[in-house]
N, C-alpha and C positions, 0 to 999 in steps of 0.2 A: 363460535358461541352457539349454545343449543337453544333454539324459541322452547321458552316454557310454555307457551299459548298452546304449542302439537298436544304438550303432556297435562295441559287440562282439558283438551278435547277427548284426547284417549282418555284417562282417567274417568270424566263427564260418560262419555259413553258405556264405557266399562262398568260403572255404580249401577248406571241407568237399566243394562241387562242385567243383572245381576238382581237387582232388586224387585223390577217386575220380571222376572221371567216371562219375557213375552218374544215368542219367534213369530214371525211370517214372513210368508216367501217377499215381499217390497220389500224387505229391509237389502234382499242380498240383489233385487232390480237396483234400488237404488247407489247401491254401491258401486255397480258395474257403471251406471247413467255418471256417476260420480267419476271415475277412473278415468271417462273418455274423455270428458271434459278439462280436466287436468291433464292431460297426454296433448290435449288440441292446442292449451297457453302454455305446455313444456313446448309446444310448435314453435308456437308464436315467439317464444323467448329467445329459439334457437335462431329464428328470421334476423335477429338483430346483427349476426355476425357476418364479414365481408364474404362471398361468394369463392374470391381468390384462396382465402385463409383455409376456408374450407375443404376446397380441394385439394389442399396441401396436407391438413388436420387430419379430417376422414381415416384419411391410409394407416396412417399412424396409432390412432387410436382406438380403428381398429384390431390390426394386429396386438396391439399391446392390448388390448382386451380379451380377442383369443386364447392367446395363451396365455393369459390370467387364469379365467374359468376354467378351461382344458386344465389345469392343474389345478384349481380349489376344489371343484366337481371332483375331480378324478380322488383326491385327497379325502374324501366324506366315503369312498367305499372302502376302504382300507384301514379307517377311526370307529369307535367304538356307534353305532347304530341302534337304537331302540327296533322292537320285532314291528312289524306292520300291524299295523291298526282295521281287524276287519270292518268292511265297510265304508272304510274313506277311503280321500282322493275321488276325483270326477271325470268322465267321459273326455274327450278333445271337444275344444267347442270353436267358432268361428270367431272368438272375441280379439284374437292375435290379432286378424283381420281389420276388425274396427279400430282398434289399436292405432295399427299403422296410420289407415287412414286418416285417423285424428290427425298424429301426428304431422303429416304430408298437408294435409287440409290446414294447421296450425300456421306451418311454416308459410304456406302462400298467404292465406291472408296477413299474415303478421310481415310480408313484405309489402304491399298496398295501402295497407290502414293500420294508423297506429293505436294499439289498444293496452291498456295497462296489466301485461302480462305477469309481472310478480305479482303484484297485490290481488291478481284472477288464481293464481297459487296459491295462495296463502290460504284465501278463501276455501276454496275445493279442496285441498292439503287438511283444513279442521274439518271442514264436513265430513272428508273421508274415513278421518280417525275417531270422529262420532261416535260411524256406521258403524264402524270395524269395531270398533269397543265394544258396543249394543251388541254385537253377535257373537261374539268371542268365547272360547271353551277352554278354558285353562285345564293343564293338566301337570300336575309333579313330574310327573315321568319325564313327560317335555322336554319341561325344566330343564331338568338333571340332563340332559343331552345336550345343552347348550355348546361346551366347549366342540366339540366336534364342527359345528359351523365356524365359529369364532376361530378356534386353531387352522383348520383349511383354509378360511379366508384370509387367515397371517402370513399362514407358511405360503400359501400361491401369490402374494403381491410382493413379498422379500426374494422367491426364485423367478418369478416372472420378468423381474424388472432389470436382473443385471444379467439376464440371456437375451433378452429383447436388445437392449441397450448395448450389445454386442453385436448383434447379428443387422444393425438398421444404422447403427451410427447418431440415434437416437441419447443426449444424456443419459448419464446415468442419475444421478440428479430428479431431474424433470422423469422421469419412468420409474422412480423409486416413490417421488410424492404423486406422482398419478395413479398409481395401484395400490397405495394406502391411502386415498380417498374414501375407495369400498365402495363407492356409488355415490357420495357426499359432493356431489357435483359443484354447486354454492360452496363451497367451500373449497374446493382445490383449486378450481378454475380460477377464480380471485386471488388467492395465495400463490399459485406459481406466477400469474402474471405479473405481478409487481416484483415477486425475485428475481425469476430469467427473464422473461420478456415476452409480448405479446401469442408468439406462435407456441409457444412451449404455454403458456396457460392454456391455450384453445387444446390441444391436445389433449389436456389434465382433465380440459371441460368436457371437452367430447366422450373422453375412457368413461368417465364417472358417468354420465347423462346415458351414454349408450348402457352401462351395466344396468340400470335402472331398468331401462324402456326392454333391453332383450330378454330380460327376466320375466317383463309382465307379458310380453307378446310369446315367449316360448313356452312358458308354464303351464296352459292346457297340454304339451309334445311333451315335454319334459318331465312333467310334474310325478307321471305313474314311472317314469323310470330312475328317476335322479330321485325320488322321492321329495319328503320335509327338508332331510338334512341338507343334499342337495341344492332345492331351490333356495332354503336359508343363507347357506354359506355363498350361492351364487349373488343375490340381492345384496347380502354383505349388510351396509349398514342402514341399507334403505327397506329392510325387513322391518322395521318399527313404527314404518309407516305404511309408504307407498305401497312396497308389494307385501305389504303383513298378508291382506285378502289372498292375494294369489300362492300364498304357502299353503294356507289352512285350507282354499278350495280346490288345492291338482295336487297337493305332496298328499298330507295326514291333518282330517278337520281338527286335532283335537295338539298340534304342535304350535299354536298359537304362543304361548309362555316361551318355548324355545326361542321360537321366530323375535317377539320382542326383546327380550334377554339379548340375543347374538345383535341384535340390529343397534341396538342403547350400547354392549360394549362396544362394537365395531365404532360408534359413533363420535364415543367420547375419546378412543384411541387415534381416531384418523383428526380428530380437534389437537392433540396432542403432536403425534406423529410426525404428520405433513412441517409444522412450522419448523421442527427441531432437525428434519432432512433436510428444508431449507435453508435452514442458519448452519448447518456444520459440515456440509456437502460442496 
């Protein structure tokens, strides 16, 4: 189910640029102060789960996330491209960095002390799609490029998952709704769990949660070469929110439209998708 609360934050802040035309540089501070802080209770969330599962998970879902992107990414040079955009895209910056650390920093204290990690999401999830809103540069062209992400990110979670699930011994099942997640972590992880069973959801969770987190920590490296299309189709369906910032600030400033568009289909397809692999699978 999709929180309409995300798409009146966006919306709110979207009006709110748009009306005052008002830029300065604290809005894009702020955004970044925002991203860490949700990356530290995406920690803390992750604290929850058993140690042993983990080590079992991890392996798993990372492979089966490799060769996801290796194939979506690879798929956005070969599909129709808008020309580069003089002037965007930004420098490498250190913020991969802080990233991680959040994240790592997240997960210890959230093994110590119990603190209310969704509802610290939710939270920092609207602020961010506030910010993001208020800054945002739409553009036609974008637009009109959508499919190009949205198809990549199809076609690489349909081939991905019955080569994986070949080569690991891994379902096919379980690897088919873990890479039509697209990054909708909340959503797959819960849904496989109750169909297959605890370790095959943790897997589902992990593919989606990592797609997320590798996107925003690789995006300054990545962004000038994978470009928009790229980091869109990499993000998958978590371009609409979380990593919307990190398109429009290492791909192309002004593929915002895109970014949201692939990230809303990806989203309502993987709400779709996932249950219907699991009831006829």
């Amino acid at each position: 189910m999709i929180d309409v609360y995300l798409y009146v934050a966006l919306g709110a802040g979207i009006a709110a640029g748009y009306l005052t035309q008002w830029r300065s540089p604290w809005i894009e501070r702020a955004i970044l102060a925002d991203v860490v802080v949700l990356v530290f209770f995406l920690g803390v969330l992750l604290s929850s789960l058993a140690a042993v599962h983990l080590l079992l998970a991890i392996p798993l879902a990372l492979g089966l996330l490799a060769l996801t992107l290796v194939l979506t990414i690879g798929l956005t040079f070969v599909l129709p491209r808008r020309p580069r955009v003089p002037g965007t895209g930004k420098r490498p910056s250190p913020l991969g960095v802080f990233i991680v650390l959040a994240l790592v920093v997240g997960y210890g204290v959230g093994r110590s002390v119990a603190l209310p990690g969704g509802t610290a999401i939710t939270v920092t999830l609207l602020i961010l799609l506030a910010l993001v809103g208020f800054n945002i540069r739409f553009s036609w062209s974008a637009l009109r490029t959508a499919p190009t992400p949205v198809v990549a990110a199809i076609v690489g979670a349909l081939v991905a998952a019955p080569i994986f699930s070949l080569a690991t011994g891994l379902s096919f099942r379980t690897a088919l709704a873990s890479t039509l997640g697209f990054g909708f972590y909340s959503l797959a992880g819960p849904l496989v769990t109750t169909a297959v069973g605890p370790l095959a959801g943790l897997v589902a969770f992990l593919t989606n949660f990592f797609r997320e987190n590798l996107t925003m920590v690789t995006a300054p490296w990545l962004g000038p070469r994978v470009r928009a299309e790229g980091l869109t189709a990499m993000g998958g369906a978590t371009t609409m929110d979380t990593t919307l910032y990190f398109v429009t600030a290492y791909g192309d400033a002004d593929s915002g439209s895109m970014a949201l568009a692939s990230g809303l289909t990806l989203t309502v397809l993987a709400s779709l998708a996932i249950p219907l692999v699991l009831a006829t699978l």
